[in-house]
C-alpha positions in Angstrom: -24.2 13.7 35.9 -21.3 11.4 36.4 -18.7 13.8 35.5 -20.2 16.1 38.2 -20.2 13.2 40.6 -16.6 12.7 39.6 -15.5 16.0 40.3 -17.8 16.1 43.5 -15.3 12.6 44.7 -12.4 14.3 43.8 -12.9 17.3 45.7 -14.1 14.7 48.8 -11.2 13.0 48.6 -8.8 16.3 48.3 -10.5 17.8 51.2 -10.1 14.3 53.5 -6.3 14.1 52.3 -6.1 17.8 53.6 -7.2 16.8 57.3 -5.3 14.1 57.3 -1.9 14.7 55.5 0.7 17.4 56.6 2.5 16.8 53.0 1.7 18.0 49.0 1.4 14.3 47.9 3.0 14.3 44.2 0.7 14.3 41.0 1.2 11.0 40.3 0.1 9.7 43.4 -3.3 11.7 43.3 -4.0 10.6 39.6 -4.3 6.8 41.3 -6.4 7.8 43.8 -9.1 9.7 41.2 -7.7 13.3 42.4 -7.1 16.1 39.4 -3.1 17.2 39.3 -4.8 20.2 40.4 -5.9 18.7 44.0 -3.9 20.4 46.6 -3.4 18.1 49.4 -1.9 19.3 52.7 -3.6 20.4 56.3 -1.5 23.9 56.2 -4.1 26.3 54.4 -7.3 24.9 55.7 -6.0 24.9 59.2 -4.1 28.1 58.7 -7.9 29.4 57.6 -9.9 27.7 60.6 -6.8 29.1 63.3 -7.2 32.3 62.0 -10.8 32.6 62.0 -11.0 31.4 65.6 -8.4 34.0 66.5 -10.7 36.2 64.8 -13.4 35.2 67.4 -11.3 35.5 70.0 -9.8 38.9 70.0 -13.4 39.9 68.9 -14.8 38.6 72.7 -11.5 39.2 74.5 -11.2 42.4 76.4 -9.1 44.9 75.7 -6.1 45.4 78.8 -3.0 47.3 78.8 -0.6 45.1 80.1 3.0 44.4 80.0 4.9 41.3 77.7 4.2 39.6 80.8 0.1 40.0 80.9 0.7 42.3 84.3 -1.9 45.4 83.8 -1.1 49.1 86.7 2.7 48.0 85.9 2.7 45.6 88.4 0.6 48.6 91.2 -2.1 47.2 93.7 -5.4 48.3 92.4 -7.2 47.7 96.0 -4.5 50.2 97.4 -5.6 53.1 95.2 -8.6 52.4 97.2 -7.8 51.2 100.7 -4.3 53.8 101.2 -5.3 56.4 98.4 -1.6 56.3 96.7 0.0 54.3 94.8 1.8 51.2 95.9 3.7 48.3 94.0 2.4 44.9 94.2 3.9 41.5 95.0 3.8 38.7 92.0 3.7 36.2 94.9 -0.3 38.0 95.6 -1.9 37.6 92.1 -5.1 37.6 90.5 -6.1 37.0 86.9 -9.5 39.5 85.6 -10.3 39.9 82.2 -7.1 38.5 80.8 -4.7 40.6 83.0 -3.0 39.9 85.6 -3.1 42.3 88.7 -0.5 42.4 91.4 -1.4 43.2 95.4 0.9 44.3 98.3 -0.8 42.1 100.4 -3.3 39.0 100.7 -5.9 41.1 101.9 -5.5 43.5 99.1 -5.8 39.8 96.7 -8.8 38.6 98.6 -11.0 41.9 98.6 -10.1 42.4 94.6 -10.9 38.3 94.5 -14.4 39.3 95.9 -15.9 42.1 93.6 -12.8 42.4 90.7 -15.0 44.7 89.0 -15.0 47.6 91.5 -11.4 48.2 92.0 -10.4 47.5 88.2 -9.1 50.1 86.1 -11.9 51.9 83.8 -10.9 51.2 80.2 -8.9 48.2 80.4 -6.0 50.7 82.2 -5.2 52.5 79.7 -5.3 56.3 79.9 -8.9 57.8 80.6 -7.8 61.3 79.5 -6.9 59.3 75.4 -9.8 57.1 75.9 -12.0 61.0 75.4 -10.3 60.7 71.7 -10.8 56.8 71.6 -6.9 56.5 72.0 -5.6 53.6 73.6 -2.1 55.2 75.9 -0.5 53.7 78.2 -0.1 55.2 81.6 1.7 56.9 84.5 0.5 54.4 88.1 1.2 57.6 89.9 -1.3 60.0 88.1 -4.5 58.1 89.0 -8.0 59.3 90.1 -11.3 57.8 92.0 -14.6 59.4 91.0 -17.3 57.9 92.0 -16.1 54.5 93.3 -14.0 54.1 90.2 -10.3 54.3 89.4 -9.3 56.5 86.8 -5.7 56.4 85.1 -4.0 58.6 83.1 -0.6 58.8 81.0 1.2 62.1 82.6 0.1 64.7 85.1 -0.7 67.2 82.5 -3.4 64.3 80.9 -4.5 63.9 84.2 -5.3 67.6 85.2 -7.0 67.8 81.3 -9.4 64.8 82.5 -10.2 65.8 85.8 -11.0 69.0 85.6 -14.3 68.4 83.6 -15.6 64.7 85.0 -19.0 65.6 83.8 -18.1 65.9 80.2 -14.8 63.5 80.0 -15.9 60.3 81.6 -19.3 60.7 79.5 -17.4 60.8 76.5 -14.5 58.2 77.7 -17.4 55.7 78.5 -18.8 56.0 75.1 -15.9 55.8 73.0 -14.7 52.7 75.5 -17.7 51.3 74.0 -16.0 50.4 70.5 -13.4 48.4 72.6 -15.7 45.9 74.7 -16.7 43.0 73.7 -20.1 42.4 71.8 -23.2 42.1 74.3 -24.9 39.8 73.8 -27.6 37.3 76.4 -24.7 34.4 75.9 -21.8 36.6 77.0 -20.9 37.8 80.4 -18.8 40.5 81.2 -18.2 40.4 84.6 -16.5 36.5 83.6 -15.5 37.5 80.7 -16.8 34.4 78.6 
């Protein structure tokens, strides 16, 4: 019983030195303090574990966006104007908005204050990446001139020639889009809300 009690300390006291030291302390020095030679002490592999487990959690919840290195999603294109002017047009960085973990880009502040409103309806389906790869459950980037809106929602696509394969058969592509968009959300569940995004 003591020697389990004496391993049980050691292990306490290795596992304390690991939160609080940032160093291997020599063998020497854990032998005086009742910790075996074999005691690693140092904060780098438990909090290398515990980082990358919350990461884990994270990218789990998070949304998945096509954006640029710069967290821009429609390559920088107004999503209201797709709407509003039926065509394409480039947005101004000073008019941003941030949804879902991407950043969005409007031509004007009226364009920024009608997404602000209802971000939901004028985002891209699947995150923006192309609707015509999301029918294979392929994540492609896309073309901000070869878009679409089908029933209230805006549809983009890689090329013209993914965009004429897509919309030429809504009824059976967006069906099957939807679905295999699915396996990218994050998990439902009562404590998680999609429209936030938390």
């Amino acid at each position: 019983m003591k020697r389990l009690h004496r391993s049980l300390g050691a292990t306490y006291v290795a596992v304390l030195a690991a939160f609080g030291s940032s160093h291997v302390t020599k063998a020497e020095d854990a032998q005086d303090r009742g910790v075996s030679k074999t005691a690693i002490v140092g904060d780098h592999g438990l909090l290398a574990q515990a980082a990358a487990a919350t990461a884990k959690k994270a990218e789990a919840k998070a949304y998945k966006v096509n954006v640029d290195k710069n967290g821009v999603i429609l390559k920088g294109y107004d999503a209201v104007a797709y709407f509003k002017e039926h065509r394409p047009v480039k947005g101004d960085p000073k008019f941003s908005s941030t949804y879902h973990g991407a950043i969005y880009y409007f031509a004007s502040a009226a364009d920024k204050s009608a997404f602000d409103k209802s971000p939901g309806k004028y985002a891209p389906q699947y995150g923006g990446f192309c609707a015509n790869g999301m029918t294979k459950r392929k994540l492609h980037d896309i073309d901000p001139n070869v878009f679409w809106i089908y029933n209230g929602k805006l549809y983009v696509c890689e090329s013209e020639k993914a965009g004429k394969v897509f919309y030429s058969s809504p009824e059976v592509n967006i069906p099957k889009a939807d679905a295999n968009w699915r396996f990218y959300e994050p998990p439902s569940n009562p404590g998680f809300n999609r429209e936030l995004g938390s």
